[in-house]
C-alpha positions in Angstrom: 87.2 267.8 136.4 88.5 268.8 133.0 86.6 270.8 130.1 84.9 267.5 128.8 81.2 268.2 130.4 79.6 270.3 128.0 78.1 272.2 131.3 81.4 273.6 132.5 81.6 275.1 128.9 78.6 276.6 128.8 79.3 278.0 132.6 82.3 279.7 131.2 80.8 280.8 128.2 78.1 282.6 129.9 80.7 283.8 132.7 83.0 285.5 129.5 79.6 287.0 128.5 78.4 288.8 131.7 82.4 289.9 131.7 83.1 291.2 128.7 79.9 292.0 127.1 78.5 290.9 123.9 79.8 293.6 121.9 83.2 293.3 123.3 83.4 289.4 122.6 83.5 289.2 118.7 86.3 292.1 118.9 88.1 290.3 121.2 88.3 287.0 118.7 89.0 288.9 115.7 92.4 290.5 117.5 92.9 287.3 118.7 92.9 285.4 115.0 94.8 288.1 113.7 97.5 288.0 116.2 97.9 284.1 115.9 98.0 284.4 112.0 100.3 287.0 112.2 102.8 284.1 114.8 101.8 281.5 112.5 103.0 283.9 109.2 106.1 284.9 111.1 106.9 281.1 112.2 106.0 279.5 108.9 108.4 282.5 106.7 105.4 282.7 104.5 104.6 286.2 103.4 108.0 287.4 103.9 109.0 290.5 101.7 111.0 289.5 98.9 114.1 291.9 100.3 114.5 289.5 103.4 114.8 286.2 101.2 116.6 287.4 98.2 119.4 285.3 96.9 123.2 286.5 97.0 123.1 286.6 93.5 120.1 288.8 93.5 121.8 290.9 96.1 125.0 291.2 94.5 122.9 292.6 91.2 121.3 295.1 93.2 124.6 296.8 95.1 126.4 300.0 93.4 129.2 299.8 91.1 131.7 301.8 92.9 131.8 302.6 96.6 129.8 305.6 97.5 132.7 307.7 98.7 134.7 307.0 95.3 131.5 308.4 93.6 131.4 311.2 96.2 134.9 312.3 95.4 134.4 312.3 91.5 131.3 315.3 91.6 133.3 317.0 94.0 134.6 320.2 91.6 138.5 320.8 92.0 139.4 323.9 94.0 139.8 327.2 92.5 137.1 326.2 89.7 133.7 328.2 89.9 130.6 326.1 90.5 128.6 324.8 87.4 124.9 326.6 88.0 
């Protein structure tokens, strides 16, 4: 009743083909592969950007000095001083 006789595949082979159409078929498979090896990529973590799996070390590096707003406050000119052009 199953999938095992080799005629039931060939029925719904020939039924996807009448469907669909033999240009649309090999489209079809391709966006198919591509969306399971994107699930498989996203499941497995392999091709993850860097940024996502960086260390806390590596994270730590990469973070500013001083706050933003304490840099924001040093530009700022005191009042009553003309701009620098």
């Amino acid at each position: 009743m199953g999938l095992d006789n080799p005629i039931h595949i060939a029925f719904l082979l020939i039924l996807l083909l009448l469907v669909f159409g033999a240009k649309r078929l090999p489209e079809m498979g391709q966006s198919l592969g591509a969306g399971l090896r994107g699930f498989k990529e996203s499941i497995s973590g392999e091709g993850t950007p860097a940024a996502l799996t960086a260390q806390p070390a590596q994270l730590a590096a990469t973070q500013p000095s001083a706050p933003v707003a304490d840099r924001v406050l040093a530009s700022v000119e005191e009042p009553g001083t003309p701009f620098a052009a």
